[in-house]
Structures are given as C-alpha cells and as structure tokens.
DSSP file (Angstrom, degrees, kcal/mol; ACC not computed):
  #  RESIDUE AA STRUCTURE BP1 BP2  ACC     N-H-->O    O-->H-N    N-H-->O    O-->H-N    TCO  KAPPA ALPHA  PHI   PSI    X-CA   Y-CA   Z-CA
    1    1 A X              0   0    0      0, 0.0     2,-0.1     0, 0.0     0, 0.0   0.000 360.0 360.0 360.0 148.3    0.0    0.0    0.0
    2    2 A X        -     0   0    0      1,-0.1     2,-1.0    16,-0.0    18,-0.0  -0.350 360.0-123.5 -72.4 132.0    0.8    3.6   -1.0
    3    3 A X        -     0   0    0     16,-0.1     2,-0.3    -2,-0.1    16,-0.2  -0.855  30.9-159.9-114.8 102.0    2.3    5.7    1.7
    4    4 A X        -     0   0    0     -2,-1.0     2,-0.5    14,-0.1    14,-0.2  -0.630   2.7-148.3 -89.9 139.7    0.2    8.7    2.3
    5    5 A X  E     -A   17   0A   0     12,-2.2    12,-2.3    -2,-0.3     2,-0.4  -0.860  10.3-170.3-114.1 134.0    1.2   11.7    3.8
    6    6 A X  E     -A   16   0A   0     -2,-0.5     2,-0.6    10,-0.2    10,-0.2  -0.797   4.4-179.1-154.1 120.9   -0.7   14.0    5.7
    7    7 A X  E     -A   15   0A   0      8,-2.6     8,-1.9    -2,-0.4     2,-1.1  -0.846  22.3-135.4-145.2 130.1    0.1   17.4    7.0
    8    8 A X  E     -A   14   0A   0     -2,-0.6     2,-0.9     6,-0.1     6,-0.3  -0.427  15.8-170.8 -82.1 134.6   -1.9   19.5    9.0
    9    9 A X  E >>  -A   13   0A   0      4,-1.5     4,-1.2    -2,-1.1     3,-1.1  -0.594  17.5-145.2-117.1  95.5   -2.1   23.0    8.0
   10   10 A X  T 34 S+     0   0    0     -2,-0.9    81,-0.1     1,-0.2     4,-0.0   0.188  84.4  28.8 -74.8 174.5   -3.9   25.0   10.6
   11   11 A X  T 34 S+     0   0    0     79,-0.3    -1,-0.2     1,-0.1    21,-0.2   0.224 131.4  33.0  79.1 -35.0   -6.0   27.8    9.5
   12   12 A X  T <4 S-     0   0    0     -3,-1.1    20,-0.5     1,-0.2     2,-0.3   0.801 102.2 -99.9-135.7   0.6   -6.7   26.0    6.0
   13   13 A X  E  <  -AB   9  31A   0     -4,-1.2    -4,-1.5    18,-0.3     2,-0.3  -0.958  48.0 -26.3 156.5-157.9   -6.8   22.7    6.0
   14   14 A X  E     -AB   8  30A   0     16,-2.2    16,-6.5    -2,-0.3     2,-0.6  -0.996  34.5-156.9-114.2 134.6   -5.1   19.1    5.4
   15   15 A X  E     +AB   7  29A   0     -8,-1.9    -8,-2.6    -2,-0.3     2,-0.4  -0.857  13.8 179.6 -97.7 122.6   -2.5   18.6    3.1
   16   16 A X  E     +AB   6  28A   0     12,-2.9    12,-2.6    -2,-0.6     2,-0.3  -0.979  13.6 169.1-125.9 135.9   -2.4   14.8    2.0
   17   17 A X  E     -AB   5  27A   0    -12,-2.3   -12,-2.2    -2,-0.4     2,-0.3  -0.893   9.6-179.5-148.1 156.0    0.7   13.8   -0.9
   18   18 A X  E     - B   0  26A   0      8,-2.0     8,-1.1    -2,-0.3     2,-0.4  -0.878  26.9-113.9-147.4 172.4    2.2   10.7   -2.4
   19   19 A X  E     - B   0  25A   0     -2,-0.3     6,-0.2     6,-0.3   -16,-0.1  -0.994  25.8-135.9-118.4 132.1    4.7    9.8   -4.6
   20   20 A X    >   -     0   0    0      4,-2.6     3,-2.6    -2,-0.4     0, 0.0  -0.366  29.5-106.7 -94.6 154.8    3.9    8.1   -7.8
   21   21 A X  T 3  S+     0   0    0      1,-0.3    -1,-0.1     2,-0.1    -2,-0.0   0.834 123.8  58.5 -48.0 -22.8    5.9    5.0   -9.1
   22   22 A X  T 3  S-     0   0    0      1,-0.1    -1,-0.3     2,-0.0    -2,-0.0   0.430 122.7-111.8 -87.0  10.2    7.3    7.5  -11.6
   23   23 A X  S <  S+     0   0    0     -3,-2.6    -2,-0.1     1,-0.3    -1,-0.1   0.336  72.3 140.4  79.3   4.9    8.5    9.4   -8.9
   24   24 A X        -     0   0    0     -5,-0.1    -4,-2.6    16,-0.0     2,-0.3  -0.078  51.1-131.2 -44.6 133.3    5.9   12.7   -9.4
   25   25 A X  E     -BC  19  41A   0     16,-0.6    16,-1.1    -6,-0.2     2,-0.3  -0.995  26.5-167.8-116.6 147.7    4.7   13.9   -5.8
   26   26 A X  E     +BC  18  40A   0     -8,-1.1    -8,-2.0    -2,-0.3     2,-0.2  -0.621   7.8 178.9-142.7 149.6    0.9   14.3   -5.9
   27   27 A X  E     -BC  17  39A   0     12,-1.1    12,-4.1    -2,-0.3     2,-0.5  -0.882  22.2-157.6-161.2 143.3   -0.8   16.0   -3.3
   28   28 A X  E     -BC  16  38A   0    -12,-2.6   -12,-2.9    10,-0.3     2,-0.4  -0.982  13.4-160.0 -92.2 116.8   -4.7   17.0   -2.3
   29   29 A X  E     -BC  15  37A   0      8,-2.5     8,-2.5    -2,-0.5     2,-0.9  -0.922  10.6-152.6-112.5 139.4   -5.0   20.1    0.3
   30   30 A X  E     -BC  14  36A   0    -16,-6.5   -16,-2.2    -2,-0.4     6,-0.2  -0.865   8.0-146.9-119.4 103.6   -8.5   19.8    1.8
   31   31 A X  E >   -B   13   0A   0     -2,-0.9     3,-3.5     4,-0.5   -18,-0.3  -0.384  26.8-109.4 -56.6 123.5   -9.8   23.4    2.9
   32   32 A X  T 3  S+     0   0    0    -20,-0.5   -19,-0.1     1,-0.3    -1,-0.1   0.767 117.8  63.7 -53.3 -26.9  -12.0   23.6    6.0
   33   33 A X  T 3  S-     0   0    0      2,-0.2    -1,-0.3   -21,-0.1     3,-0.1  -0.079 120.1-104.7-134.6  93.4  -14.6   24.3    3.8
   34   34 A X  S <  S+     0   0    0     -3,-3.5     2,-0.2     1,-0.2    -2,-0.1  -0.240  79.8 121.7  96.6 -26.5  -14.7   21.1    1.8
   35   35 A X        -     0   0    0     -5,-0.1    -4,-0.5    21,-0.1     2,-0.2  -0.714  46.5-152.0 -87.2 157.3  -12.9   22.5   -1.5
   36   36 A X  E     -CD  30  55A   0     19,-1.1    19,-1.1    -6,-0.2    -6,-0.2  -0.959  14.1-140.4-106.4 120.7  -10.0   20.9   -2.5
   37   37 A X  E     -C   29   0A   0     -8,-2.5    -8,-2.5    -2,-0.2     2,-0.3  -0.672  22.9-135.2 -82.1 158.3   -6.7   21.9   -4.6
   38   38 A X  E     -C   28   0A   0     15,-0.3    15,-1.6   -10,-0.2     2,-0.3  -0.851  34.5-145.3-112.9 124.4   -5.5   19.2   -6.9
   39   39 A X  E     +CE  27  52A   0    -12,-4.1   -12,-1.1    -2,-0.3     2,-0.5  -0.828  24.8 171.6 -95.1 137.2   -1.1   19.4   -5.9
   40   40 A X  E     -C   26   0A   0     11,-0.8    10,-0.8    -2,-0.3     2,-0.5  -0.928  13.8-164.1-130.5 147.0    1.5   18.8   -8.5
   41   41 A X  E     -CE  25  49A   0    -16,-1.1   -16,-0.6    -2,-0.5     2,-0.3  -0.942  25.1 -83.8-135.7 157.1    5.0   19.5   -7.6
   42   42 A X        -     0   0    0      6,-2.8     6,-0.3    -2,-0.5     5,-0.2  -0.601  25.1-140.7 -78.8 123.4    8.0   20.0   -9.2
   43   43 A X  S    S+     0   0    0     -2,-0.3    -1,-0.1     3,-0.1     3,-0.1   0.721 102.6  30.9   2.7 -92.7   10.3   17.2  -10.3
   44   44 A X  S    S+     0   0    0      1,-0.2     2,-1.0     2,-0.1    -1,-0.1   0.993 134.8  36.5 -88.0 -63.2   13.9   18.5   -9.6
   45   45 A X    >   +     0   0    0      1,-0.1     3,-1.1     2,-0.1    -3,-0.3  -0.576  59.2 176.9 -80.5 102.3   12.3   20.6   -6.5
   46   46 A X  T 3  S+     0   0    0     -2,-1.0    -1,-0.1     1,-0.2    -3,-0.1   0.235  79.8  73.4 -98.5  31.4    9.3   18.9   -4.5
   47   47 A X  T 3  S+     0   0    0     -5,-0.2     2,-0.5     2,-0.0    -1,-0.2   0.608  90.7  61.6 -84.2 -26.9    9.4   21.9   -2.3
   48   48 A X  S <  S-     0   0    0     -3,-1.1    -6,-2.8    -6,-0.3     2,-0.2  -0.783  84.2-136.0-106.2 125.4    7.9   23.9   -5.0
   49   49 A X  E     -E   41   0A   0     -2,-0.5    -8,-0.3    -8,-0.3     3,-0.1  -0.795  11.2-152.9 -93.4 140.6    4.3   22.9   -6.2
   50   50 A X  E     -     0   0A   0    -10,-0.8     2,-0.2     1,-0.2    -9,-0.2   0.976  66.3 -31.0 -72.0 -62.1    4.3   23.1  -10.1
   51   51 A X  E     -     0   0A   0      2,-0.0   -11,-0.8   -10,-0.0     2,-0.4  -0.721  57.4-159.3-126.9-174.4    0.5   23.8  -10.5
   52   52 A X  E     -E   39   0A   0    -13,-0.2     2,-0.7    -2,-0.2   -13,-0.2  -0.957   8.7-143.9-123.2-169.0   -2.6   23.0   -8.8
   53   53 A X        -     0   0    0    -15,-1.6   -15,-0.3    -2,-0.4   -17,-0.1  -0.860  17.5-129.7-147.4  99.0   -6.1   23.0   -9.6
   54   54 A X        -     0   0    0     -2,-0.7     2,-0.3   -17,-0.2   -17,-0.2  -0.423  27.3-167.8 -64.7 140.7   -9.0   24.0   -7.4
   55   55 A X  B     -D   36   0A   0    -19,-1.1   -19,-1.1     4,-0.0     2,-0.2  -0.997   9.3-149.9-117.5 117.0  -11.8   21.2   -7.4
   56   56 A X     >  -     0   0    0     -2,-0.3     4,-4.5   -21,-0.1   -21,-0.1  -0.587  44.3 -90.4-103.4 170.9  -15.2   21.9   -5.9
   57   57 A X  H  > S+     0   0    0      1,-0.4     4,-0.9     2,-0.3     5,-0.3   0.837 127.4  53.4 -64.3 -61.9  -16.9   18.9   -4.4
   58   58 A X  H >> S+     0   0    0      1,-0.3     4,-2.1     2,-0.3     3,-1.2   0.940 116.5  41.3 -38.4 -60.3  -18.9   17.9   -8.1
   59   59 A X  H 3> S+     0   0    0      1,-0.3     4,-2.7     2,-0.2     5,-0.4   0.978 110.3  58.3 -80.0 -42.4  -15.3   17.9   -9.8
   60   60 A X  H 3< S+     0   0    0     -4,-4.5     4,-0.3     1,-0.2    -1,-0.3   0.719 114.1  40.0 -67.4 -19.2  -13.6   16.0   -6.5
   61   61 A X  H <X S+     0   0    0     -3,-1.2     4,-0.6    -4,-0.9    -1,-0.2   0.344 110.1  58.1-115.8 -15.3  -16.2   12.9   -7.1
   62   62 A X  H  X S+     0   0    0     -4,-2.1     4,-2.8    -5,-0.3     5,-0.2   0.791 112.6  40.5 -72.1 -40.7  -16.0   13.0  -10.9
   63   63 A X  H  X S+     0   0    0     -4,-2.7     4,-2.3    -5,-0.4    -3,-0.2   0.922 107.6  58.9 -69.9 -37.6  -12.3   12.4  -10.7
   64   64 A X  H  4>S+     0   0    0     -5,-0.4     5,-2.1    -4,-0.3    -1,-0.2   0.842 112.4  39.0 -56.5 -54.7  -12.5   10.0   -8.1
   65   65 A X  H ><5S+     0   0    0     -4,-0.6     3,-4.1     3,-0.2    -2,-0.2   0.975 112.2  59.3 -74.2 -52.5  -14.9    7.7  -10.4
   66   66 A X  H 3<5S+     0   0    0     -4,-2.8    -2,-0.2     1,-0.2    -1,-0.1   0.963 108.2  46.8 -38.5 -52.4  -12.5    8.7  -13.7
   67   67 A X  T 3<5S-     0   0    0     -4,-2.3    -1,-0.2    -5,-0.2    -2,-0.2   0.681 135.4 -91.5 -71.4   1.3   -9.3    7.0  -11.5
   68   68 A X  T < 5S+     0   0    0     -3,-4.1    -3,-0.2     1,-0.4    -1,-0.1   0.293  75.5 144.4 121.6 -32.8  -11.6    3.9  -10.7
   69   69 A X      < -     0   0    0     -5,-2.1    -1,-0.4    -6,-0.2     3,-0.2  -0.424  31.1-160.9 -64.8 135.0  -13.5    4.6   -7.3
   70   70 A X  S    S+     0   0    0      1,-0.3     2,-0.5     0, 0.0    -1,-0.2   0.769  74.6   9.8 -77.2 -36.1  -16.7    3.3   -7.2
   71   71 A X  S    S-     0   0    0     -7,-0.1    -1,-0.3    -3,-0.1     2,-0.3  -0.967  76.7-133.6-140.1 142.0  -18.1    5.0   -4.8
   72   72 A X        +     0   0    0     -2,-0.5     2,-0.4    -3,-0.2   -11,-0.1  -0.666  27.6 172.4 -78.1 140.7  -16.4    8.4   -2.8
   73   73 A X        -     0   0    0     -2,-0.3     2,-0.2     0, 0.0    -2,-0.0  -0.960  26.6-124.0-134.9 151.0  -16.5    8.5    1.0
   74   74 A X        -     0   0    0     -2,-0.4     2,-0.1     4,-0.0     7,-0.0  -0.734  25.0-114.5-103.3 151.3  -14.9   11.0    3.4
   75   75 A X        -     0   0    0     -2,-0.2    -1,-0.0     1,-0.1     4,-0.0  -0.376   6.7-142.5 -72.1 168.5  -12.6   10.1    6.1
   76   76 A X  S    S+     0   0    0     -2,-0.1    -1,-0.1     5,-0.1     5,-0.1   0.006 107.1  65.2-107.9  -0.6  -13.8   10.8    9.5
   77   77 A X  S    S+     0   0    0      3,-0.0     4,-0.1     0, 0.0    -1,-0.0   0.915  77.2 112.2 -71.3 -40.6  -10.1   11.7    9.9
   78   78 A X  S    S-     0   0    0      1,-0.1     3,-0.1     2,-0.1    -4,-0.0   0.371  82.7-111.8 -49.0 177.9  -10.4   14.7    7.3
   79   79 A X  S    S+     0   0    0      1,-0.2     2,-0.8   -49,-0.1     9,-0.2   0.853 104.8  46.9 -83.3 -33.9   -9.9   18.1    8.9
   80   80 A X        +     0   0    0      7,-0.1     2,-0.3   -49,-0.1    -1,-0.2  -0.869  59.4 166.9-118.1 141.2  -13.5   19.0    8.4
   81   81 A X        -     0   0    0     -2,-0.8     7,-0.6    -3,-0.1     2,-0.4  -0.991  18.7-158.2-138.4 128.2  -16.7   16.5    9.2
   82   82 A X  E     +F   87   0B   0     -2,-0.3     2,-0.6     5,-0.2     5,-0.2  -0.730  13.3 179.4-104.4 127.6  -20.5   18.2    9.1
   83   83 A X  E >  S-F   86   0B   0      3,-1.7     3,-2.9    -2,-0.4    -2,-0.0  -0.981  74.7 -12.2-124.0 130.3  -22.8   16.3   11.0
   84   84 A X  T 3  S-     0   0    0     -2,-0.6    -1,-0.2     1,-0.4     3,-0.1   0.753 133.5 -50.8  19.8  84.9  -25.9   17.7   11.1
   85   85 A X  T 3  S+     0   0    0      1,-0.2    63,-0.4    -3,-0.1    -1,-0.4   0.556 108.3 119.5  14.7  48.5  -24.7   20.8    9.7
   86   86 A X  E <   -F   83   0B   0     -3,-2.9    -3,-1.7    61,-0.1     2,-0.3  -0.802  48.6-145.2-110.5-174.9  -21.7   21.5   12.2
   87   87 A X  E     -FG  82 146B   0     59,-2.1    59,-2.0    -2,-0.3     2,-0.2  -0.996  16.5-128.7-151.7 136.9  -18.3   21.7   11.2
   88   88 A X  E     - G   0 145B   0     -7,-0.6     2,-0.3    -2,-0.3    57,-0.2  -0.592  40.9-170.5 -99.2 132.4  -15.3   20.6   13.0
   89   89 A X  E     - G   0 144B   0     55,-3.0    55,-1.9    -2,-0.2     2,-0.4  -0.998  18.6-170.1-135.3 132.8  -12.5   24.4   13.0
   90   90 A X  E     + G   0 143B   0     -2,-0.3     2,-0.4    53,-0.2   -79,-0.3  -0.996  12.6 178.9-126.6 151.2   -9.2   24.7   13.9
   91   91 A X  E     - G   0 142B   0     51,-3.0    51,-2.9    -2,-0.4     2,-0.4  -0.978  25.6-126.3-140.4 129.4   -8.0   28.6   14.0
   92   92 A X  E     - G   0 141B   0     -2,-0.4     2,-0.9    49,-0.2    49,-0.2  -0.734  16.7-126.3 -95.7 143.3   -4.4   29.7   15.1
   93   93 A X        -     0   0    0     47,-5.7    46,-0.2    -2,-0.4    47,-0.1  -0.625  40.2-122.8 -70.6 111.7   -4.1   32.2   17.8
   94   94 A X        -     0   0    0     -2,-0.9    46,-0.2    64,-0.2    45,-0.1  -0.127  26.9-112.5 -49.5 168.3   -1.5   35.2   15.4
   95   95 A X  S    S+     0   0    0      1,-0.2    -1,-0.1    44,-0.1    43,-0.1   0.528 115.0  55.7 -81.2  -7.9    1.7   35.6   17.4
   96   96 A X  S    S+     0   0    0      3,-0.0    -1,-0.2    43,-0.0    -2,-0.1   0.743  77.1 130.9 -80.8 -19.0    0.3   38.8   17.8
   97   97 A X        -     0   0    0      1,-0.1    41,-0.1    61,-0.1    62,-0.1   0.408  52.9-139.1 -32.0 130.2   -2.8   38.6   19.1
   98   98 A X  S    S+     0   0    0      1,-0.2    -1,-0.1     0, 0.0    40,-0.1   0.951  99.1  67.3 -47.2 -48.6   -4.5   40.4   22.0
   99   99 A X    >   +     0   0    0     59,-0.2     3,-0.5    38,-0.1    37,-0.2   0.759  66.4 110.1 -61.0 -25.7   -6.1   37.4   23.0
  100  100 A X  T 3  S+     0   0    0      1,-0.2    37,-0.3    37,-0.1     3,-0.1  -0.395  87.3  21.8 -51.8 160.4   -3.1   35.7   24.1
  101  101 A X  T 3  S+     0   0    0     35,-1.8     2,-0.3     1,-0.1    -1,-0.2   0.860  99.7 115.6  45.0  56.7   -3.1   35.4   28.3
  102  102 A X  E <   -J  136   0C   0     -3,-0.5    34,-1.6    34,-0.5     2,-0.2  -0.604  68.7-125.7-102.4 166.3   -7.5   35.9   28.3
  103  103 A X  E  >  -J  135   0C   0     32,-0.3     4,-1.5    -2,-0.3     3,-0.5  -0.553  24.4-104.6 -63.9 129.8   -9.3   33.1   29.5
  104  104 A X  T >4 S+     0   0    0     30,-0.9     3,-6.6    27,-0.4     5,-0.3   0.875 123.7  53.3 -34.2 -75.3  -12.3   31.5   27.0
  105  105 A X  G >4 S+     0   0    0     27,-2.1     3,-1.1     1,-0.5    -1,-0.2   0.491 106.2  51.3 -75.9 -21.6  -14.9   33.3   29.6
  106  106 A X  G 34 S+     0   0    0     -3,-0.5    -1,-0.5    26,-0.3    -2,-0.2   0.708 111.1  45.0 -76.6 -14.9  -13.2   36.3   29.2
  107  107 A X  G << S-     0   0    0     -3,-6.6    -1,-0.2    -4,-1.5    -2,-0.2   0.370  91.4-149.0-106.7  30.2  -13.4   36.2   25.6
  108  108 A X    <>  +     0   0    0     -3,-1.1     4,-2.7     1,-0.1     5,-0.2   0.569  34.3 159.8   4.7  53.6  -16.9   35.1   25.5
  109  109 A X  H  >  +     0   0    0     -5,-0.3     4,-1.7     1,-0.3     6,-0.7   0.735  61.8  44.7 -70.7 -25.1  -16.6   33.3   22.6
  110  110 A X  H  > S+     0   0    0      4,-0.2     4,-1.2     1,-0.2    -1,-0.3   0.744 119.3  49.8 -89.4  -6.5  -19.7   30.8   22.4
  111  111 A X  H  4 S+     0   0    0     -3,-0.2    -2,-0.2     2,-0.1    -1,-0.2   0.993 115.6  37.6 -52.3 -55.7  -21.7   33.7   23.4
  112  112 A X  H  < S+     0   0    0     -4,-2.7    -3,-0.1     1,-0.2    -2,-0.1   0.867 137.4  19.0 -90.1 -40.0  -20.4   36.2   20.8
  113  113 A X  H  < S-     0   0    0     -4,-1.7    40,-0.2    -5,-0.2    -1,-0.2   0.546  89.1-124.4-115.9 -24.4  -20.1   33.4   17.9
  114  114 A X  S  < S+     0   0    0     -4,-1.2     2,-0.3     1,-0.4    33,-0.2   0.595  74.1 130.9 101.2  -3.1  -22.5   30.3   18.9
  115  115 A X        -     0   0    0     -6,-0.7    -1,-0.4    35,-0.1     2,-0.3  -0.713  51.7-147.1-101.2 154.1  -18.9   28.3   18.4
  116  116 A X  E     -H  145   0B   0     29,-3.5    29,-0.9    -2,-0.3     2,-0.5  -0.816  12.0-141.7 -95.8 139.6  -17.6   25.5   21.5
  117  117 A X  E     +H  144   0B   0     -2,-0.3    27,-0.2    27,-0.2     3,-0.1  -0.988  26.5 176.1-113.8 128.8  -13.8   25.5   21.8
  118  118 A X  E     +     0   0B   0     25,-2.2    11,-1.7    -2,-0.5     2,-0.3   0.722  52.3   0.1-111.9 -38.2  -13.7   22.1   22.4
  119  119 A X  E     -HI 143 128B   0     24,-1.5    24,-1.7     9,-0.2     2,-0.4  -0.992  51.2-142.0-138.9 162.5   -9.6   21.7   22.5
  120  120 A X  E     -HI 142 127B   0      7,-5.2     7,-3.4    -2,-0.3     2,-0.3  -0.986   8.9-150.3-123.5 161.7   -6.6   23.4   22.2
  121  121 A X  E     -HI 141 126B   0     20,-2.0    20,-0.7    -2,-0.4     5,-0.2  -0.677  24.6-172.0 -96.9 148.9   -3.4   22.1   20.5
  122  122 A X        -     0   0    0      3,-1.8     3,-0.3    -2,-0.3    18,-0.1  -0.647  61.7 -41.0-174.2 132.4   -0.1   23.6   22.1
  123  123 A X  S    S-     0   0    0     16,-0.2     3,-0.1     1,-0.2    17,-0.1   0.925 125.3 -40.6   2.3  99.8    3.0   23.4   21.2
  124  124 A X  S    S+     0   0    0      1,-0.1     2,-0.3     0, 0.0    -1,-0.2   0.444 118.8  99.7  56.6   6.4    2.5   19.3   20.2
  125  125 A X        -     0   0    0     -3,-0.3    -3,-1.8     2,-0.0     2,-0.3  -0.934  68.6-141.7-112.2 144.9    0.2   18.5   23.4
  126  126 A X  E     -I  121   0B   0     -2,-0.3     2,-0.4    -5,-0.2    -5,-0.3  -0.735   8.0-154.8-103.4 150.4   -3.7   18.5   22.8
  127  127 A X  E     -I  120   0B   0     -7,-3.4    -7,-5.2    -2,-0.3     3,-0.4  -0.954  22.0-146.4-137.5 108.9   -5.5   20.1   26.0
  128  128 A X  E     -I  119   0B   0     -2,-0.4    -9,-0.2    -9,-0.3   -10,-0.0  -0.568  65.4 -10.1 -36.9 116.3   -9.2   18.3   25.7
  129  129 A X  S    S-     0   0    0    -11,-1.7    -1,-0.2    -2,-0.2   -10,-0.2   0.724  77.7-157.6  18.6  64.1  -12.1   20.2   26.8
  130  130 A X        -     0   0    0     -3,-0.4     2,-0.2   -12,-0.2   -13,-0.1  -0.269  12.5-130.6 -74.8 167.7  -10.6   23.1   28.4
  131  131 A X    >   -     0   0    0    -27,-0.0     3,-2.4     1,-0.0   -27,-0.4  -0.566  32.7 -83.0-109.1 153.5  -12.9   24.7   30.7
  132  132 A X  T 3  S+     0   0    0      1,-0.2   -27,-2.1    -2,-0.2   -26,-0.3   0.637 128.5  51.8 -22.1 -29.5  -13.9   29.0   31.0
  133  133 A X  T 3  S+     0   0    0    -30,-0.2     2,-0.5   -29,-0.1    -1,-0.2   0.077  77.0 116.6-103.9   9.5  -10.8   29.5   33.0
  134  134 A X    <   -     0   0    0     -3,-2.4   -30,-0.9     1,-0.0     2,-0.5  -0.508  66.2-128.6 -81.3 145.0   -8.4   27.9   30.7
  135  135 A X  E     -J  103   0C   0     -2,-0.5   -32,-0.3   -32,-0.2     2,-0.3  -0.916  17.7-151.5-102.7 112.6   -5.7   30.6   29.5
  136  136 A X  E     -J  102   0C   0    -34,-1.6   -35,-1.8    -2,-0.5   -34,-0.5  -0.711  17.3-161.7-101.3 154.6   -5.4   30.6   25.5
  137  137 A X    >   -     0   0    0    -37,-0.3     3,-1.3    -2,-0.3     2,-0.9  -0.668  24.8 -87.5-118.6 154.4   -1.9   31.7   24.5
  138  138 A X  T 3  S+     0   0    0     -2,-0.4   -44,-0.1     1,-0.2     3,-0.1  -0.549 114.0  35.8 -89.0  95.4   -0.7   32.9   21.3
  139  139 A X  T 3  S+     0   0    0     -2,-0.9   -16,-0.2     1,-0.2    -1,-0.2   0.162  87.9 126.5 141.9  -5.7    0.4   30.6   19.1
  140  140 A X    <   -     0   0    0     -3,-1.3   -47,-5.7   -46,-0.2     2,-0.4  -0.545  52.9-136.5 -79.8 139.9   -2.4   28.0   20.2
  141  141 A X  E     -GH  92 121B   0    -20,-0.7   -20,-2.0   -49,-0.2     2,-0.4  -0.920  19.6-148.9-103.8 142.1   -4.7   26.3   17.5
  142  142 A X  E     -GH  91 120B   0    -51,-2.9   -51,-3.0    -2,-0.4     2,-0.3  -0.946   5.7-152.7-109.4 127.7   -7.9   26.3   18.8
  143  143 A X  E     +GH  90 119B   0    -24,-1.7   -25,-2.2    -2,-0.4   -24,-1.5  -0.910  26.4 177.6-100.2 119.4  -10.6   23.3   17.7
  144  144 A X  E     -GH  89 117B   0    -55,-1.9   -55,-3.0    -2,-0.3     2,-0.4  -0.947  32.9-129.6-140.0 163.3  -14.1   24.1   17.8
  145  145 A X  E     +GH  88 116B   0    -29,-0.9   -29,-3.5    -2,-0.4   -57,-0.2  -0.911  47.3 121.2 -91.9 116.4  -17.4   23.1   17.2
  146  146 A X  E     -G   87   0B   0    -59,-2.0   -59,-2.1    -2,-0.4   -31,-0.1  -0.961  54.6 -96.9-165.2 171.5  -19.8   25.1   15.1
  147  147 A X     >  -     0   0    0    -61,-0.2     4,-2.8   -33,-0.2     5,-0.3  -0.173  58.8 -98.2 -60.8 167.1  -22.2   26.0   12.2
  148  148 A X  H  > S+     0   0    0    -63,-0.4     4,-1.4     2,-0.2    -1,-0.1   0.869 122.7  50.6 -32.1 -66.6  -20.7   27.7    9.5
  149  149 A X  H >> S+     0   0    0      2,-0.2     3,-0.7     3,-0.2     4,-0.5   0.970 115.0  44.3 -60.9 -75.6  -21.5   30.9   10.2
  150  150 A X  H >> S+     0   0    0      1,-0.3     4,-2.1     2,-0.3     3,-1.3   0.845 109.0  55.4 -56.6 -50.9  -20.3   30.4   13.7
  151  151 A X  H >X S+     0   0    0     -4,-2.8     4,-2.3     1,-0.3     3,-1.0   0.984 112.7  48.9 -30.5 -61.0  -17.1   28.7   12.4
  152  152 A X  H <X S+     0   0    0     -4,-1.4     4,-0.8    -3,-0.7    -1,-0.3   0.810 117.1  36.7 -57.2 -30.2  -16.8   32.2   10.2
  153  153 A X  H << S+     0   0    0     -3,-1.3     4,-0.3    -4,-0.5    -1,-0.2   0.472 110.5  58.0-121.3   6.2  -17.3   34.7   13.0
  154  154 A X  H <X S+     0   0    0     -4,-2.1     4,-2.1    -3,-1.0    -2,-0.2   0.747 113.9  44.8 -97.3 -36.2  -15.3   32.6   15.7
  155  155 A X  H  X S+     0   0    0     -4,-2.3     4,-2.1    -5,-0.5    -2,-0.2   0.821 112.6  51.9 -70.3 -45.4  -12.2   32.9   12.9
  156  156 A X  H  X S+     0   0    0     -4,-0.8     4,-0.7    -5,-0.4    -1,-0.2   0.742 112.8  39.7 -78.4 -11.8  -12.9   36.4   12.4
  157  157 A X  H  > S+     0   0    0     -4,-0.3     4,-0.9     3,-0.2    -2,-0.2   0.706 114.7  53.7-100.4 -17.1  -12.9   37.5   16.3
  158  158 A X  H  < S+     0   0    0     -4,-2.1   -59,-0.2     1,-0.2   -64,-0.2   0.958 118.4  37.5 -85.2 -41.9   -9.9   35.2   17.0
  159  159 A X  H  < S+     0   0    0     -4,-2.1    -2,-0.2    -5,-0.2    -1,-0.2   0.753 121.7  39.1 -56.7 -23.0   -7.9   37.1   13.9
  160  160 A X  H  < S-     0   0    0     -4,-0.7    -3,-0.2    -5,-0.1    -1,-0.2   0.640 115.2-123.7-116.9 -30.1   -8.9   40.4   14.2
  161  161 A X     <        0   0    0     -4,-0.9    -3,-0.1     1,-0.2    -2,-0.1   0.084 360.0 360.0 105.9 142.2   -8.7   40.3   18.0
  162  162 A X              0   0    0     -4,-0.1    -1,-0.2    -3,-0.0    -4,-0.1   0.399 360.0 360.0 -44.2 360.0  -11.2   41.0   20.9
C-alpha cells in the first residue's frame, strides 16, 4: 500500500501527498470548507508545487470515479466533518494577538459566535475540553465546534482580536 502523507495546516486545512511509481509527488489540500486543490509539484524541487487546480466537491467525485473509485466517501479523519450541519475548525491564535493570556470566559466566545472550543493544541500537546478558565496563549490552535456561520465569526474575532 501507497504511503500517504498527511500534514496538518492550521487555518486551511489538510494537506495529503504521495509519490507516484514515476517518482511525481501528488498531493490534495483539503480546505475547511470542503474544496480541494489538486497538488503537483516540481520534479527536480518537490518543495515547490508546479501547479494546482481548485476542485469543488462535483469535480472531486468525478475524478474520483474517472481513476476507478466506485463509490467516494470522506474520512472521518479529514480536517473537516458536518454532522448535522456542524463543522469541525481549527484557528491559530497570530503571534500577535490580544487574546493571548485571556481566558475562553473572558473572551466570550460561544456567546459572541455560537462556536464551543472544544480543544486546544499547544506546542505538540492536545488540551481536551478546556474549561472558562483555561488561558489561551498565542500561538495555540484552537478546535471548535460550530455551524458555519459560527465557524466564520469565531475565525474572524480570533484574527482580528477582541
């Protein structure tokens, strides 16, 4: 089996890439919401992507039957999964941010935006339901739970700052 590689890229998405028997690196970056770029990378450099090719969901399940799938399924790994229209977010705190050293309750964030922060990532450690009192720091990715629209306005208050 083909060894796929998977790299998370907070703020936008998952990157997932392979290398083909001809030695070509292939890659899909999967946007938190739901499009996908098609990756090609350059040959002599495979630091440098050659082109890619934005796919919307229609074009990501025609190709998928052109290479042979019969039927498309999403991971329950992928970065984003709607379940009865929520959506799984992860948003980095800038290194600039205001918010670094507040507390969730001080930044009243499922009030203002409707969104749960359900974990934070920091620096490689996952912190699992932090609680109102929990101190988010700058440079922390924050995982929440929300609609869309919350997803969207939980992204815009943590970039643009209290």
């Amino acid at each position: 089996m083909r060894l796929v590689r998977e790299t998370i890229l907070p703020g936008v998405g998952v990157r997932h890439e392979f290398t083909t028997d001809a030695g070509e690196i292939i890659g899909v970056l999967v946007h938190h919401d739901g499009r996908r770029d098609l990756l090609m990378y350059d040959r002599d450099d495979p630091d440098t992507c050659a082109s890619t090719t934005d796919l919307s969901a229609a074009d990501s399940r025609v190709l998928a039957e052109m290479l042979g799938a019969s039927q498309v399924t999403e991971s329950l790994g992928a970065v984003q999964q709607e379940v009865a229209g929520l959506t799984l977010e992860w948003i980095q705190v800038p290194a600039d941010s205001e918010i670094g050293s507040t507390t969730i309750a001080e930044g009243q964030y499922r009030q203002r935006t409707g969104a749960s922060i359900v974990a934070v990532l920091r620096e490689g450690e996952s912190i699992p339901a932090p609680g109102p009192d929990f101190v988010l720091l700058n440079g922390d990715t924050i995982v929440a739970v929300a609609t869309q629209d919350g997803a969207a306005a939980l992204r815009e208050l943590i970039l643009s700052g209290p």
